[in-house]
N, C-alpha and C positions, 0 to 999 in steps of 0.2 A: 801561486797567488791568483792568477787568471783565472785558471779555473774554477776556485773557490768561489771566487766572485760570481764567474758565470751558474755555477749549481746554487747560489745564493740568490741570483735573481732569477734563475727558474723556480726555487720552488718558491718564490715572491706571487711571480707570475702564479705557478699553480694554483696557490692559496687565491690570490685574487678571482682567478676564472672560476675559484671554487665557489667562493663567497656570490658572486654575478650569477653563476646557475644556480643557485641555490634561491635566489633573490627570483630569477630569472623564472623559474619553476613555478615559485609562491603567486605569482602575476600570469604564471602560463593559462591559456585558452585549453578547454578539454572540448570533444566532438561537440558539447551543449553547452558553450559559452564558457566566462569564468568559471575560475575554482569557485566551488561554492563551500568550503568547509575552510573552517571551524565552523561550527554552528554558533549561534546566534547565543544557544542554553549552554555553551563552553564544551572546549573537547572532547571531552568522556560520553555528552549527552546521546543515548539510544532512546529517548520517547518523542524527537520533532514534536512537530506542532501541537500535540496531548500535553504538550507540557500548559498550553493554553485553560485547560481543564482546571482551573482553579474552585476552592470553596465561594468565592466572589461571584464567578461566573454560574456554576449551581444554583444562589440564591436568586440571581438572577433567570436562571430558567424556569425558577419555581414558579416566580411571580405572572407567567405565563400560562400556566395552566389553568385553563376555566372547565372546561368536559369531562376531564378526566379520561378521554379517548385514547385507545393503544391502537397504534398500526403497527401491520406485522411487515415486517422487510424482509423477510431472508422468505425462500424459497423451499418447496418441500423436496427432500430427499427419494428420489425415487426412480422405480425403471420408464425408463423412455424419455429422463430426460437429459439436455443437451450436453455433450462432452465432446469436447474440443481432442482431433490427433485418433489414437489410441487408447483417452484414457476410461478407465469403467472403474465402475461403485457396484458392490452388491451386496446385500443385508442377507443372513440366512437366521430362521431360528431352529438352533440345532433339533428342540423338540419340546413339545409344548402336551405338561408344564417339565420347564427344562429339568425342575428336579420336586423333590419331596413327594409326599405328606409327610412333614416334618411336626414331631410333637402331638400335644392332645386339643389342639387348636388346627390339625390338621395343614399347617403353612405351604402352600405350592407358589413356587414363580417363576419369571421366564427370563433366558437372556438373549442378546445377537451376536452375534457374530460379524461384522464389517470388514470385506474387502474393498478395496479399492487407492484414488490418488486424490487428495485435496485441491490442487490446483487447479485452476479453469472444472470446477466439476460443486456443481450446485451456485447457494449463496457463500460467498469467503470473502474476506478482507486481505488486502495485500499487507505483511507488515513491513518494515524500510532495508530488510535486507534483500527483498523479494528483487527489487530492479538496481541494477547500478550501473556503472558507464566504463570501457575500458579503455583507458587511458598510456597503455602501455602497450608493449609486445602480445603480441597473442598468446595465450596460454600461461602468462606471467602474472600470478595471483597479486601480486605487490602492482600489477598497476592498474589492478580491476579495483576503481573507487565508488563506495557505497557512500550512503546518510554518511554527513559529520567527516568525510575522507576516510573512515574505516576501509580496508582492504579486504582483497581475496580471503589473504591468510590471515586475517584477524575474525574470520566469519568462519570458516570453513572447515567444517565438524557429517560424519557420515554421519552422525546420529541425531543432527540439527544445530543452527546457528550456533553458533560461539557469542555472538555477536548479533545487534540487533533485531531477535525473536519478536514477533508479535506480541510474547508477554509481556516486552516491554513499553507496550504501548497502553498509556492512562486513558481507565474507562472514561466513557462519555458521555456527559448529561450537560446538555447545554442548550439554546434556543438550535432550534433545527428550522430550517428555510428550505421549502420545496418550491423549484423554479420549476414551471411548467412552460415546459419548449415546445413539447408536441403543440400543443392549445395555443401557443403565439404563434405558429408554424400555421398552423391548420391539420396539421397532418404529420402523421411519423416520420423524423428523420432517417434519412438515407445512410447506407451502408458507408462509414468515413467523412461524414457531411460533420465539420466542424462549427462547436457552438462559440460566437465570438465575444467579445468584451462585448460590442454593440449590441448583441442578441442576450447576453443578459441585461444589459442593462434594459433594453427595451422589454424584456419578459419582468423585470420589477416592478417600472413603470406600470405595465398594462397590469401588476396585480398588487398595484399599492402598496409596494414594499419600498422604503426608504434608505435603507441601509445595511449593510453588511457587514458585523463586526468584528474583533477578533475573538477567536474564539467559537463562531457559530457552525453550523455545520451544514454544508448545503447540498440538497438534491437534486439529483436533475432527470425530471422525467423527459423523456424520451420518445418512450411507444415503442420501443424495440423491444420491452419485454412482452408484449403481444403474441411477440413469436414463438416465445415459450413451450414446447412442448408441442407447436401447430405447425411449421417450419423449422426445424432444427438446423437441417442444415445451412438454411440464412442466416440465423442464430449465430451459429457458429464463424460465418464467414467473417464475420469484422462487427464494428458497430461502432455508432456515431461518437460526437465526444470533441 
């Protein structure tokens, strides 16, 4: 009967200290502060802050537009420029024209060929599987936590994400805000030189911008891409942010 009793209030105990960790976990600190998952758009959610991308917000970007003006953001694909490590790009065109005179319209045309690695190599977008934080053992896929608390092994596919791909991230047409840092600086930021709440704010101020809302999308020039192609390997070495 004693015993019964004592194996009765261990696994009382057990239960409890199970319940307490479990409790204890939900509230735990990871190397970057709280948990931050569930997300805000509910557990499943893989689009973050795209979810902001609403028809609401769209109309509202329209009403913005007076010029008609395109700027091009992304960068041109090509040799000499900056890649971070080891990694290379290379374009070949097997043979030009790759194929035909096809038919009585005589149809010739050409294709590429592309080696190379996407990451740190041109203009790219990070999508939310790209960083995450490890939280557990080393090499323990269950405790490497992505967006949303997603894991290791809820992402981790050789033939790409299982689990929050870039596809899932909602296109983007919204008001766009370019802060210019260099121009409140005077001068290009430095290798690691962090832009702070105060230094945007004071860069809105100085260009008449009043607010920041959800939803918008903001720039931040720099002048590190100056380096571009001129310096590579400063380029390479870090950059401001």
């Amino acid at each position: 009967m004693k015993t019964s009793r004592m194996i009765a209030v261990a696994l009382v105990i057990a239960v409890l200290l199970g319940t307490t960790a479990s409790a204890a976990f939900a509230q735990a600190t990871t190397p970057i502060g709280p948990q931050w998952w569930p997300s805000r758009w509910g557990p499943g959610d893989e689009a973050g802050a795209s979810n902001l991308m609403t028809p609401e917000k769209v109309l509202e970007a329209v009403k913005l537009i007076t010029a008609g003006k395109v700027y091009r953001l992304g960068r041109v694909y090509e040799p000499g420029m900056p890649m971070r490590g080891l990694r290379n790009y290379k374009l070949v065109i097997p043979s030009f024209p790759t194929a035909g005179p096809f038919a009585k319209n005589r149809l010739i045309f050409n294709e590429e060929f592309v080696t190379g690695e996407i990451g740190q190599v041109g203009t790219q977008f990070d999508g939310l599987g790209h960083i995450g934080v490890l939280v557990g053992a080393d090499g323990d896929l269950n405790g490497m936590r992505f967006y949303n608390g997603f894991t290791g092994a809820d992402l981790v596919s050789a033939s790409g994400l299982k689990k929050l791909g870039v596809e899932k991230v909602k296109p983007f047409f919204t008001r766009g805000i370019l802060l210019d840092m260099a121009g409140y600086k005077g001068r290009m930021l430095n290798h690691g030189e962090e832009i702070t709440v105060a230094d945007v704010r004071a860069t809105m101020a100085k260009q008449g911008i009043a607010d920041i809302r959800p939803g918008d999308v903001v720039l931040f020039h720099t002048g590190w891409g100056s380096l571009w192609m001129k310096d590579n390997a400063k380029f390479d070495a870090g950059e401001p942010g």
